[in-house]
C-alpha positions in Angstrom: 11.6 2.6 -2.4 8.7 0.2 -1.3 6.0 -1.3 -3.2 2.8 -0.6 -2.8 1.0 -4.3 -2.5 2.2 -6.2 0.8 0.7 -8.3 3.6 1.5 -8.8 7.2 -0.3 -10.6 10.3 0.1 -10.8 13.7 -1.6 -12.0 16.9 -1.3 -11.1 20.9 -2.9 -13.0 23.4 -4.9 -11.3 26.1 -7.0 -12.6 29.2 -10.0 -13.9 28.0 -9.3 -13.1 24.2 -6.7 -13.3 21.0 -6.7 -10.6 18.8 -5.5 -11.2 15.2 -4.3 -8.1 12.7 -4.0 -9.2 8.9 -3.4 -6.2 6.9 -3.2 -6.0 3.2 -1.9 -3.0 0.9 -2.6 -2.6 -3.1 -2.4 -0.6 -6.1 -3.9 3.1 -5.8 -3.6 6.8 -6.5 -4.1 7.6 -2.9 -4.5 6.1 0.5 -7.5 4.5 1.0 -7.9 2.7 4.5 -11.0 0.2 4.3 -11.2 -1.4 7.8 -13.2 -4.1 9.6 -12.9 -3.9 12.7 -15.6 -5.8 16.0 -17.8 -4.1 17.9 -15.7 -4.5 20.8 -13.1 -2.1 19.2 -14.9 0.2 17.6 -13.7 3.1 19.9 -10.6 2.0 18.9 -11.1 2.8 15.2 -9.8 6.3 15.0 -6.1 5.8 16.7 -6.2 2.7 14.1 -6.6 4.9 11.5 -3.9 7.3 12.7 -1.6 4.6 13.5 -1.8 3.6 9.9 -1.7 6.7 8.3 1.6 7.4 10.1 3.5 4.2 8.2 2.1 4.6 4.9 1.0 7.5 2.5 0.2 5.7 -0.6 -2.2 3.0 -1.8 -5.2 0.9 -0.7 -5.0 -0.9 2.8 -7.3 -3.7 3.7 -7.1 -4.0 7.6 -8.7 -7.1 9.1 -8.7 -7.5 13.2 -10.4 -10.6 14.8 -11.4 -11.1 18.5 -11.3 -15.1 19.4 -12.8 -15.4 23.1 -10.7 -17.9 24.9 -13.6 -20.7 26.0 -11.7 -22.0 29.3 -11.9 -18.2 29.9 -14.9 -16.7 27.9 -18.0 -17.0 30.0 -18.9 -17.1 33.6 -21.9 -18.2 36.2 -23.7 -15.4 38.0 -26.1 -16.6 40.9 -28.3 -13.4 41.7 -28.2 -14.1 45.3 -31.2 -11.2 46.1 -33.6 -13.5 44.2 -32.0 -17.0 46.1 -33.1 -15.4 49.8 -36.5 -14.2 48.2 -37.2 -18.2 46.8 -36.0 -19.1 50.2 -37.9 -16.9 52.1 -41.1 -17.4 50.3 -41.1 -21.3 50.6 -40.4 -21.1 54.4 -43.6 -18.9 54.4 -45.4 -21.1 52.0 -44.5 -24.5 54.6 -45.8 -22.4 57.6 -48.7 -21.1 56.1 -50.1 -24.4 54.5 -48.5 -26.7 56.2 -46.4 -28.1 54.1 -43.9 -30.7 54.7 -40.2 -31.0 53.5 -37.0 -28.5 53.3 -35.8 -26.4 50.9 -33.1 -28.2 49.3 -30.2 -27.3 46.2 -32.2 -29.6 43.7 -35.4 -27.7 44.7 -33.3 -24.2 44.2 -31.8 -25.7 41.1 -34.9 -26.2 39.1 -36.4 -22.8 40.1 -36.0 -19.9 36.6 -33.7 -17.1 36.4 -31.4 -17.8 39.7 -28.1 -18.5 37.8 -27.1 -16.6 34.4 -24.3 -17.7 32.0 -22.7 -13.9 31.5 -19.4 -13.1 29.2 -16.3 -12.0 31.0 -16.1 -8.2 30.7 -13.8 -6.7 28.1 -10.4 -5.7 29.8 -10.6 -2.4 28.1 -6.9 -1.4 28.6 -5.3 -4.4 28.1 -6.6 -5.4 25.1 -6.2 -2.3 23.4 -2.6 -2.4 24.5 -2.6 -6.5 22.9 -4.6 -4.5 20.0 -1.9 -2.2 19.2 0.7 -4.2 19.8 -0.7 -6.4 16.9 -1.2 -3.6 14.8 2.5 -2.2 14.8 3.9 -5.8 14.4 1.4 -6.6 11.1 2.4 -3.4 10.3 6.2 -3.8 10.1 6.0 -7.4 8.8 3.8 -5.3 5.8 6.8 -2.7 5.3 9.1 -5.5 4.9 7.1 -7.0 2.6 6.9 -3.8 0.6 10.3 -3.3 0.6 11.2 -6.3 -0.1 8.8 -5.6 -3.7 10.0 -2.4 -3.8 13.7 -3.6 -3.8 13.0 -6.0 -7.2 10.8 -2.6 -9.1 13.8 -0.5 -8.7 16.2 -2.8 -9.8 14.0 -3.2 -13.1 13.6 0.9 -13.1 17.7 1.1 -12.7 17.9 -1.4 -16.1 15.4 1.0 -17.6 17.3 4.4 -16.6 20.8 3.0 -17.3 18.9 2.2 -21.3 17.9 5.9 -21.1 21.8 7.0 -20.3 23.0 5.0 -23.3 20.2 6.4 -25.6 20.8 10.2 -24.5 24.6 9.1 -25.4 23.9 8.3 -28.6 21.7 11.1 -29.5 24.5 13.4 -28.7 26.9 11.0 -30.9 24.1 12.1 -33.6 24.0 15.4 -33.0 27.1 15.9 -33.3 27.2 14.5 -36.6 26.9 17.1 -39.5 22.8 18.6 -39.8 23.3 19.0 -43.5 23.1 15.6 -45.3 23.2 14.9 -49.0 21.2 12.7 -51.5 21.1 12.1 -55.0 18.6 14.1 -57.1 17.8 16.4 -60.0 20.3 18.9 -60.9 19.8 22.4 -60.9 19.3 22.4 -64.3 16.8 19.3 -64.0 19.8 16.4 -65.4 20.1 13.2 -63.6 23.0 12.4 -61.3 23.3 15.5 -59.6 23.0 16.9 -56.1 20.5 18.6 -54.1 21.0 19.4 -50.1 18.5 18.3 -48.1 18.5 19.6 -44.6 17.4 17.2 -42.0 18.3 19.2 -38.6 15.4 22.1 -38.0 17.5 23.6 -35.1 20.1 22.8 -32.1 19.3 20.1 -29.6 22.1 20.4 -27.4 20.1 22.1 -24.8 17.4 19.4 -25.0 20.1 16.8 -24.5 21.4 18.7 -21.4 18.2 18.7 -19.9 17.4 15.0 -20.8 20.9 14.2 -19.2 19.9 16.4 -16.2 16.8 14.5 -15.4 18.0 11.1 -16.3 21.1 11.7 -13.9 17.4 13.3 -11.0 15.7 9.7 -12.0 18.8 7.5 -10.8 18.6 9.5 -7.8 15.3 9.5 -6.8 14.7 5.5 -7.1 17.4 4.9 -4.2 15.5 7.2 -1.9 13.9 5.8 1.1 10.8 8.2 1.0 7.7 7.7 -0.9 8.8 8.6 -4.5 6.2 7.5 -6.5 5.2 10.8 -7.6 8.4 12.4 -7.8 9.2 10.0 -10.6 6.1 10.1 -12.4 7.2 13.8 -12.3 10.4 13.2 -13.8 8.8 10.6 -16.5 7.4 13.7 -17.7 10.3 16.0 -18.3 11.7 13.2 -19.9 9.1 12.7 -22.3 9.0 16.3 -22.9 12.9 16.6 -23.7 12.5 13.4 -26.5 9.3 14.9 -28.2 11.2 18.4 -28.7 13.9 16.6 -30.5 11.8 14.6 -32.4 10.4 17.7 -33.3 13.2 19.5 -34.3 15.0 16.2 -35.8 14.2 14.2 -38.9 16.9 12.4 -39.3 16.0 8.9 -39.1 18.4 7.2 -36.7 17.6 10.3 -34.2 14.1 9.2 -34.6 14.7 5.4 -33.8 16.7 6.8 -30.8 13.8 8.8 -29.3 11.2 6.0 -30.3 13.5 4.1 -27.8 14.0 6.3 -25.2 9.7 6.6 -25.1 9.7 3.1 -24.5 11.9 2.9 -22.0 10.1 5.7 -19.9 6.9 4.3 -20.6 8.5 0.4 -18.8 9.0 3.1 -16.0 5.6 4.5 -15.3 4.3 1.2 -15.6 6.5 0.3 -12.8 6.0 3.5 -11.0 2.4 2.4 -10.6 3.2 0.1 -7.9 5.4 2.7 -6.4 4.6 4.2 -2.7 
């Protein structure tokens, strides 16, 4: 059983660059993958998504990835040579021509526009989407600890709640065993005080109810040690539950069979609160 709220982070270190992964899961119905991801990765998005999808089926995951440019390593200096020999050239022509004196020196190159250019280092596509991923699957399985970890404290609260909802079908058989046809002081039959009346309290047999409550009690115990997503399989089984209580407070009126099923809904309904953190 995992949770579904969680966090993990990672990093990898690449030439030039350190990606970061921070990834985030919450409450929700479905999965719902809202990513932010640079521009440098965008073709990147879709495996991502993928990738995700194939570690979780359930709730709402916040991905964050970050690309730091190393500075040491970040940027280089282009010269564009072509337009060097062209400077050259022309200033040797411009001497001759006019007669000009001096040489074409570095500080006289230096101060001339556009001959050096400050330029980014190129993206090493394949490495860094191999630093990418590898940051993803390690965010990823410090997430899934993290879930399970959540997931490992919900079910211990859901197995209180079930072993409540063993002891409460118990007793309702203990009840319905008991005999249906219960007696009470009243008018006689010939309308004189003090004598007795019956007054019929069970409508109708509940022993198949309380098989069937057993049944799925005995399902829900199951089902919360599972490794699998099980979130809706319980809610599932909350139901049945539910179901088998109200038909016996249907057919019962007795009042401690009543206080027994008021119980057991308050028990299920400690569940499904629980469940809704359930993967």
């Amino acid at each position: 059983m995992k949770s579904m709220t969680g966090y993990g982070e990672a990093a990898q270190n690449v030439r030039g660059a350190r990606v970061t992964v921070q990834i985030r899961s919450l409450n929700h119905r479905h999965l719902d993958l809202q990513l932010r991801v640079p521009r440098e990765y965008l073709s990147l998005e879709e495996e991502i998504r993928k990738t995700i999808r194939e570690k979780i089926s359930r709730g709402r995951i916040d991905l964050f990835i970050n690309r730091y440019a190393v500075k040491e390593q970040a940027h280089k200096l282009a010269m564009d040579e072509a337009l060097v020999g062209q400077y050259i050239a022309g200033l040797k022509q411009l001497k001759k021509k006019y007669g000009l004196a001096g040489d074409v020196s570095v500080t006289l190159l230096a101060n001339l526009p556009n001959l050096f250019h400050v330029r980014e280092i190129e993206i090493d596509g394949a490495n860094e989407r191999q630093a990418l991923m590898k940051a993803l699957a390690s965010a990823l399985k410090k997430l899934e600890q993290s879930r399970e970890r959540e997931g490992g404290h919900l079910r211990a609260d859901m197995e209180t709640q079930i072993g409540h909802l063993r002891e409460i079908a118990a007793a309702l058989e203990t009840r319905a065993a008991e005999n249906g046809i219960r007696m009470q002081k009243g008018p006689g039959p010939e309308g004189q005080n003090g004598g007795e009346i019956a007054n019929v309290v069970l409508k109708g047999d509940i022993n198949e109810e309380l098989v069937r409550l057993k049944t799925h009690v005995g399902a829900l115990a199951k089902v919360v040690r599972e490794r699998e997503p099980v979130g809706k399989k319980i809610d599932f089984m909350l139901q049945e539950v539910n179901r088998e209580l109200n038909t016996i407070s249907s057919k019962v009126t007795y009042m401690p069979v009543t206080q027994l099923v008021l119980q057991g809904k308050e028990r299920v309904e400690k569940i499904r609160e629980q469940t809704q953190n359930i993967e």
